[in-house]
C-alpha positions in Angstrom: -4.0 -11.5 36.0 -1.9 -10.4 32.7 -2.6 -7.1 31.5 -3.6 -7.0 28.2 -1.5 -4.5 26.3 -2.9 -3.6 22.5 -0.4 -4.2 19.5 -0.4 -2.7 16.1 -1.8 -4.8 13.6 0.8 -4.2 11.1 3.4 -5.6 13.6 6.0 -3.7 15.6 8.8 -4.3 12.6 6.1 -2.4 10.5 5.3 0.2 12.4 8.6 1.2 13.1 9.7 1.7 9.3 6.4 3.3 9.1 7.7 6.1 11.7 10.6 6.0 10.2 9.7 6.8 6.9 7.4 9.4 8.5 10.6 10.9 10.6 12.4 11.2 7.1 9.4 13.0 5.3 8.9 16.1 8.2 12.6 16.0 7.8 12.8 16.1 4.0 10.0 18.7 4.1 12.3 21.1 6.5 14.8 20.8 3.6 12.6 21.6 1.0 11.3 25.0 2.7 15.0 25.8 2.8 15.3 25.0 -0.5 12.9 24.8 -3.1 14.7 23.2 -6.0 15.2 19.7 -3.1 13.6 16.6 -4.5 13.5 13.3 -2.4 11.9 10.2 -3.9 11.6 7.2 -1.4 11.0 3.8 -3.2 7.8 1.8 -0.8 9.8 -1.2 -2.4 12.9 -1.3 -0.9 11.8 -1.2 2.6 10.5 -4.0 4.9 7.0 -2.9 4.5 3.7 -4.7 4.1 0.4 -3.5 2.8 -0.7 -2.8 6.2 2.1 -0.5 6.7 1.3 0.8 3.2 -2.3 1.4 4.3 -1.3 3.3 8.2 1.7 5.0 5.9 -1.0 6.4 3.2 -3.9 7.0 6.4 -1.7 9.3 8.0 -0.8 10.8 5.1 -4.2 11.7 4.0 -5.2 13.0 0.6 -4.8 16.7 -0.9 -6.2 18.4 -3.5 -3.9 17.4 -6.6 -4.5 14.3 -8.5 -2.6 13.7 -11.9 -2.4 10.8 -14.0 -0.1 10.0 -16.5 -0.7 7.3 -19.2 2.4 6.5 -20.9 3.9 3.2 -21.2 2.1 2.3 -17.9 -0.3 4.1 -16.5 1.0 6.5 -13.4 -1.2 8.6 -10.7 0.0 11.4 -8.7 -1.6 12.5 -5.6 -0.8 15.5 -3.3 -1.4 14.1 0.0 -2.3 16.5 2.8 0.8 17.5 3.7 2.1 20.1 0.8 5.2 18.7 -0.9 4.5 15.2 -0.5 3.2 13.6 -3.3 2.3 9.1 -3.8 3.1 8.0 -6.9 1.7 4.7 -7.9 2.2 2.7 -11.2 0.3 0.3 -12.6 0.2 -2.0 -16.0 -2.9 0.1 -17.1 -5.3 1.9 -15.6 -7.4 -1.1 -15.2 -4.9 -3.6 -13.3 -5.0 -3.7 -9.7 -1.1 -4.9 -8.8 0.6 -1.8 -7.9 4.3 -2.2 -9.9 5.5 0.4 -8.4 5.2 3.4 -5.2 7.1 6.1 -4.5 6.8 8.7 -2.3 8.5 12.5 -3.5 9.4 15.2 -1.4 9.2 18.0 -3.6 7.1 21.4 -4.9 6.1 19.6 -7.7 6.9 15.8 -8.7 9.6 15.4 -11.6 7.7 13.4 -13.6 5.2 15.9 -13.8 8.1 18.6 -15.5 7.4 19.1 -19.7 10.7 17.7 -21.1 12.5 20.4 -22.8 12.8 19.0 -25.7 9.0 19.0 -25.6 8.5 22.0 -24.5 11.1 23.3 -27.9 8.3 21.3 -29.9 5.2 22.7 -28.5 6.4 25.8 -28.7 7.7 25.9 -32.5 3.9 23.6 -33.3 2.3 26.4 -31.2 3.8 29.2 -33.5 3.2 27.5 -36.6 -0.7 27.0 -36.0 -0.6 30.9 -35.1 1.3 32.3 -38.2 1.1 29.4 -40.7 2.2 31.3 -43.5 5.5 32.3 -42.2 5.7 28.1 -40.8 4.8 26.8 -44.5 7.8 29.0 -45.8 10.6 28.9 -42.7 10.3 32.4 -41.6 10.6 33.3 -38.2 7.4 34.5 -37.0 6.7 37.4 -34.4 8.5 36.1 -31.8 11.6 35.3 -34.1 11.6 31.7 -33.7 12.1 30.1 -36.9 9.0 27.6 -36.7 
């Protein structure tokens, strides 16, 4: 009689770049507690990886308790998964389309795409005084802070 012996759905190929990937991320993570400013992204797309893996990759994962989206060009959500620091990014053509275009998975406290652009952040701050003091705004004048709105 042959013993039976249970394989992985996804495959063996799969589930090896699914450890693998997993192996990099606790590693990645011991970084990041070192260092808080370390950001790995890992592109899902350039590894030998099928949606199965994709699936066993986001199960073990899990889910946290930050969800973003970010509407742009395309349509972008960020989710915490249950391990702090790693976060799935997905994009999509719009919030409605199913194909994923892209997945990415970032080791960091907080996704870059998720940082205010400083040039941004310069324009919300001089719109921000000038709804606060529009008088000194209409007429150029710095306003309590001494930025010249």
């Amino acid at each position: 009689m042959i013993p039976l012996v249970p394989q992985d759905p996804a495959g063996p190929r799969d589930s090896q770049v699914v450890e693998a990937v997993l192996q990099q991320l606790a590693e990645e993570l011991v970084l990041l507690a070192q260092s808080p400013d370390h950001v790995q992204i890992i592109d899902l797309r350039s590894l030998p990886i099928d949606d199965a893996g994709i699936a066993r990759l986001r199960a073990h994962l899990g889910h946290g308790e930050v969800r973003a989206e970010v509407s742009s060009a395309a349509f972008t959500t960020i989710e915490e998964t249950a391990f702090g620091g790693i976060w799935w990014q997905r994009q999509q053509a719009s919030a409605e389309a199913s194909a994923v275009a892209w997945q990415t998975l970032v080791v960091a406290r907080a996704p870059p795409l998720m940082a205010a652009h400083a040039d941004d952040v310069a324009d919300a701050a001089a719109r921000l005084l000038a709804s606060l003091h529009p008088a000194e705004a209409a007429r150029g004048l710095p306003g309590p802070t001494g930025a010249i709105a």
